[in-house]
C-alpha positions as CSV (number, residue, x, y, z in Angstrom):
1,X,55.3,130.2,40.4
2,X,57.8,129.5,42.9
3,X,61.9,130.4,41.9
4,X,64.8,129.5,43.8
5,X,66.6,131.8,45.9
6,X,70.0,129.9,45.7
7,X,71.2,127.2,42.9
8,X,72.3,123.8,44.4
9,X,75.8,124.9,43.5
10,X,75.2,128.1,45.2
11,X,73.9,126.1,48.2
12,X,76.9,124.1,48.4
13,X,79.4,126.5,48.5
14,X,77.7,128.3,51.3
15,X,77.8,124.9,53.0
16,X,81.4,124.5,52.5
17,X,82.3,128.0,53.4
18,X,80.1,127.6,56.7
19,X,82.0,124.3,57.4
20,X,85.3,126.2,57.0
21,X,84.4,129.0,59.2
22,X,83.0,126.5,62.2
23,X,86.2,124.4,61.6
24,X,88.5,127.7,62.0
25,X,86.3,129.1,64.9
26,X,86.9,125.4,66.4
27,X,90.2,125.0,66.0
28,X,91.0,128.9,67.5
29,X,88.9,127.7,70.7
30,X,91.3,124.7,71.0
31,X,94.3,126.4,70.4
32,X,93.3,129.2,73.0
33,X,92.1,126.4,75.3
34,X,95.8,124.3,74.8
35,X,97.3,127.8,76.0
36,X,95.5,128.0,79.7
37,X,95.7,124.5,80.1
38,X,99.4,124.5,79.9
39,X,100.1,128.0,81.6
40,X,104.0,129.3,82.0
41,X,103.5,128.1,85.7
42,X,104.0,124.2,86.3
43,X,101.6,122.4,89.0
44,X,104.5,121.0,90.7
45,X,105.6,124.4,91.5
46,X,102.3,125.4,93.4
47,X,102.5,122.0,95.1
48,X,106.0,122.3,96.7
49,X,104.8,126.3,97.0
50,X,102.0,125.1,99.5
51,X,104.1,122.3,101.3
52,X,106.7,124.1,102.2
53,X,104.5,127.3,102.9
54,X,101.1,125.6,104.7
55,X,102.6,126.7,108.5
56,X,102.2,130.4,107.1
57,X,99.4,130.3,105.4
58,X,97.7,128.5,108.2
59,X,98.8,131.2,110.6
60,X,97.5,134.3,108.1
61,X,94.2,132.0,108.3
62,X,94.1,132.4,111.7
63,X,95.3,136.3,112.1
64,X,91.5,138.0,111.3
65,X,93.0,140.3,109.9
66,X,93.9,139.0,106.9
67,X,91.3,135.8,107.1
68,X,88.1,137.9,107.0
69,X,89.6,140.2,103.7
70,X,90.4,137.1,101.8
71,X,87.0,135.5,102.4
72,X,84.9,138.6,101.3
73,X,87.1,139.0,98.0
74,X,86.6,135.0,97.7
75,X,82.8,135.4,98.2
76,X,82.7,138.5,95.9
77,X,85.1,136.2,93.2
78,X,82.4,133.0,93.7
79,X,79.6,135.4,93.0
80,X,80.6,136.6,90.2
81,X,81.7,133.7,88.2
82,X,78.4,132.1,89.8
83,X,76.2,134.9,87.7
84,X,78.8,134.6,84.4
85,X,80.8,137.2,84.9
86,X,83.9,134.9,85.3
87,X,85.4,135.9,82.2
88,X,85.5,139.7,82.4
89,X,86.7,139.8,85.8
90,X,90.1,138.9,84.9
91,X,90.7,141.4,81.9
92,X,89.3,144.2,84.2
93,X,91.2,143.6,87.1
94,X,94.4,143.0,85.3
95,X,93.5,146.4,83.6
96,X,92.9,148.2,86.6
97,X,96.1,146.9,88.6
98,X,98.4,148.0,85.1
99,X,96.8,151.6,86.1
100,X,97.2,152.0,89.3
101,X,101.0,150.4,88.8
102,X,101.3,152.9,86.2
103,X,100.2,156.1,88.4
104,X,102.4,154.8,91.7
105,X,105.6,155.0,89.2
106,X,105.8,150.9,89.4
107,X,107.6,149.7,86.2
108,X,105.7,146.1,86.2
109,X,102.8,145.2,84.6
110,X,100.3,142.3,85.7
């Protein structure tokens, strides 16, 4: 009355080829994860960047004129990774800056 869709070897090979896809999906997240965690740029490096640079950036802080730009792109930026859009701000920003580059004749890409 009833037949089998799949035989337990059939099953079983499903199984294994589902293990071996979640295991490669894993290990491409890890690898990909390994990579931002250890970026080209060294954490000592922004460190000494801000102790030898705090004096400036405390005075741009206190110019308005740059402090009140930086804290509505910062609110915009919290926002937006706030609603999930974290991860597509970066590809389309660094897109957008390429193309402008690109049309003011600037040989450097972001």
């Amino acid at each position: 009355m009833y037949s089998k869709l799949l035989s337990e070897s059939e099953i079983n090979k499903v199984k294994d080829r589902f293990y071996e896809d979640a295991q490669n999906v894993l290990d491409e997240a890890m690898r990909k994860h390994a990579n931002i965690s250890t970026g080209a740029t060294p954490m000592w490096l922004y460190i000494i960047l801000v102790y030898f640079a705090y004096d400036d950036i405390f005075r741009w802080l206190a110019t308005p004129m740059f402090f009140y730009p930086i804290v509505f792109i910062s609110s915009i930026l919290g926002m937006l990774y706030s609603i999930g859009l974290g991860p597509i701000i970066i590809p389309v920003a660094r897109s957008s800056i390429n193309v402008g580059l690109r049309q003011a004749g600037v040989p450097f890409q972001v």
